[in-house]
Steps between C-alpha positions, in 0.01 A plus 500: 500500500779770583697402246231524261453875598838542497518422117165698457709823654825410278294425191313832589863707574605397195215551280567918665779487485698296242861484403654776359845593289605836531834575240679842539760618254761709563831550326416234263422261755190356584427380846174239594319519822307213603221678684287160682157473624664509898692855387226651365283421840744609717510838259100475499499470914772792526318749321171394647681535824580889407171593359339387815754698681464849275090454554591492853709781580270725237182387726728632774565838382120525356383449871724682677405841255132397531537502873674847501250684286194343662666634845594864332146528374341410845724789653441756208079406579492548812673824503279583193240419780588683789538834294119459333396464872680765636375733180129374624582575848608864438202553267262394795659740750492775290140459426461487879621842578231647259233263671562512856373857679668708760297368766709457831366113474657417172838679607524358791389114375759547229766623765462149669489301222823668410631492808461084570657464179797664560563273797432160272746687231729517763511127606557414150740718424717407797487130357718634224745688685754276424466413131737624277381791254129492676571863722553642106186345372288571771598874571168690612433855308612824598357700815157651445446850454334676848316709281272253311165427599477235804263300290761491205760472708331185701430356094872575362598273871266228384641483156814474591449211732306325189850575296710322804295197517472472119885505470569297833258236304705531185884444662369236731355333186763600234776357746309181551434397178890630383590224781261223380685577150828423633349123688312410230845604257695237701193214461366556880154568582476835673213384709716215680721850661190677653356433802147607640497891514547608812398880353512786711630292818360549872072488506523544111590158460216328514277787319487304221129570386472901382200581711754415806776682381312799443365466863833457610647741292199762550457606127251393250507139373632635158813648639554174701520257176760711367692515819477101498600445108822743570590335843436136295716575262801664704512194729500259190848721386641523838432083530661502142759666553642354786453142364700654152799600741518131624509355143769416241396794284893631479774437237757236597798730335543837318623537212508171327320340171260196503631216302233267578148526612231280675344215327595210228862544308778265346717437803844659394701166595272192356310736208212345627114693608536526834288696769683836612333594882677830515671820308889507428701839531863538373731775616884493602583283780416605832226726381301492817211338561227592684220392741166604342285529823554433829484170659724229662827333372371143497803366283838612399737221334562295220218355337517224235518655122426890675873508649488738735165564598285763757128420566292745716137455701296771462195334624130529384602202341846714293837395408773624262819283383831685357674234357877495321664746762856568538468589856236474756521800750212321739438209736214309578228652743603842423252757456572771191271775389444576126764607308791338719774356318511145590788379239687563177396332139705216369511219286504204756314199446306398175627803289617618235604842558453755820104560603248534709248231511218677675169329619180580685303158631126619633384189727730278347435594159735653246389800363621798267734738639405720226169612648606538823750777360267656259270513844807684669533700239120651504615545882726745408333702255187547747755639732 
């Protein structure tokens, strides 16, 4: 029975791909190349091999740009958003001035309105104190001038506290989704880094339903949603954020060029596909290399064909290996921080010139340093 299927397959093969005679001349000489039905399969299986491999990588680099723009035109709505609203917003508070009458009752319910606004606005704005380019963005307008109306006066206040919610609304957001870009750049799902929101902190915590925050918050339920969607989305940056700092989202050396990338390639000492599970860099000996987040030294030695090898625990499930060094400038258990040299590229081991063999292993996985350092890169251009 196998052997009959075995001659089916030859027969088959053969019928394909039969003998062929290939002359060349040159310098009136004439060469023949037998080309046989096993050649011409093994040709057949190599170039099937790199097709599969080019539809691969061009997937790649068709998601990757599809993710981007889908991200870039989620932040360009929703600040296309926030300005229509705030555009609404001043239209209805101008119209109010002409409605509402100089009746002590209406000044003075305005007043308080105003008034328990100002101390929400206050609570939120202390939230972003400490975020980088937010004092800029959320800069209140100029004084008043004493000699305006109190009625305009109290409107131009209210306004302007509809401008500072509007924009905290838009950085919280804009930041958010710039650090969602930069996870889901890398192949992580942003969602996995944020924990409940803990908003506003102290009593606000729990106000999770807008009637309640308003009550909390004494202002009307209105004012209270928008408080909630800019608090929401400043504690999903701040939780993204922090978890970015703790992941390999830095460059393992400056300054050199990437031979060799992730994924299926002819293996430079048998010529045979082979499965790459990290990015090569070449540079001068010594170049040095460098941790790409911080963690814990969990091995520093020779290992098999990676010579001299460093591999770092950067938990959550993380770890990076810098293969091929010339010198190792760590020891095991030591805590480094990102950017600390821990060794000097080399050649040692299975190689054929000096390197850096750099990997990044999520949960035991390989996966593509690539992404990781285009994430680092969007990192550094939100600033």
């Amino acid at each position: 029975m196998v052997k009959a299927r075995v001659a089916r397959m030859r027969q088959l093969s053969e019928r394909l791909f039969p003998e062929r005679h290939v002359y060349l001349r040159s310098g009136g000489e004439t060469r023949g190349y037998v080309l046989t039905t096993g050649r011409q399969l093994i040709l057949a299986g190599v170039a099937g091999l790199l097709g599969l491999w080019t539809l691969g990588a061009s997937a790649s680099v068709v998601v990757h740009s599809w993710l981007d723009s889908r991200a870039e035109h989620q932040i360009v709505r929703a600040r296309a958003s926030s300005e229509r609203l705030n555009a609404e917003l001043q239209a209805r508070l101008e119209s109010a001035v002409a409605r509402m009458t100089a009746t002590s009752g209406s000044l003075d319910e305005m007043a308080n309105m105003v008034e328990r606004r100002h101390g929400a606005l206050t609570q939120v704005m202390g939230m972003f104190h400490d975020v980088a380019g937010a004092q800029e963005a959320l800069r209140p307008a100029e004084p008043l001038d004493p000699n305006r109306p109190p009625l305009e006066r109290i409107v131009a206040v209210r306004m302007d506290q509809e401008r500072l919610i509007a924009r905290a609304e838009d950085f919280a957001a804009s930041r958010a989704e710039r650090l969602r870009l930069a996870f889901r750049l890398a192949g992580l799902n942003p969602s996995a880094y944020v924990g409940p929101a803990t908003g506003l902190g102290g009593p606000l915590v729990e106000a999770r339903d807008p009637r309640a925050l308003a009550a909390v918050l004494d202002v009307d339920e209105a004012f209270a949603i928008r408080i909630r969607n800019a608090a929401d989305n400043l504690t999903d940056m701040r939780a993204l954020a922090d978890a970015a700092q703790t992941l390999p989202f830095g460059r393992p050396t400056h300054g050199a060029r990437v031979t060799s990338g992730f994924g299926a390639r002819f293996d430079p000492f048998n010529r045979r596909p082979a499965l790459h599970q990290g990015q090569d860099f070449a540079a001068p000996l010594n170049t040095p290399v460098l941790a790409t987040a911080p963690g814990v030294v969990s091995f520093a030695g020779v290992r098999g064909g990676y010579g001299r090898t460093v591999e770092i625990d950067h938990g959550r499930g993380f770890k990076t290996r810098f293969a091929h060094l010339n010198t190792i400038a760590v020891r095991p258990g030591e805590r480094v921080s990102v950017g600390s040299r821990i060794g000097g590229m080399g050649t040692t081991g299975r190689s054929t010139g000096v390197h850096l063999h750099y990997e990044v292993w999520v949960n035991g996985r390989p996966q593509n340093p690539a992404r990781f350092m285009r994430a680092g890169d969007q990192l550094v251009q939100q600033g």
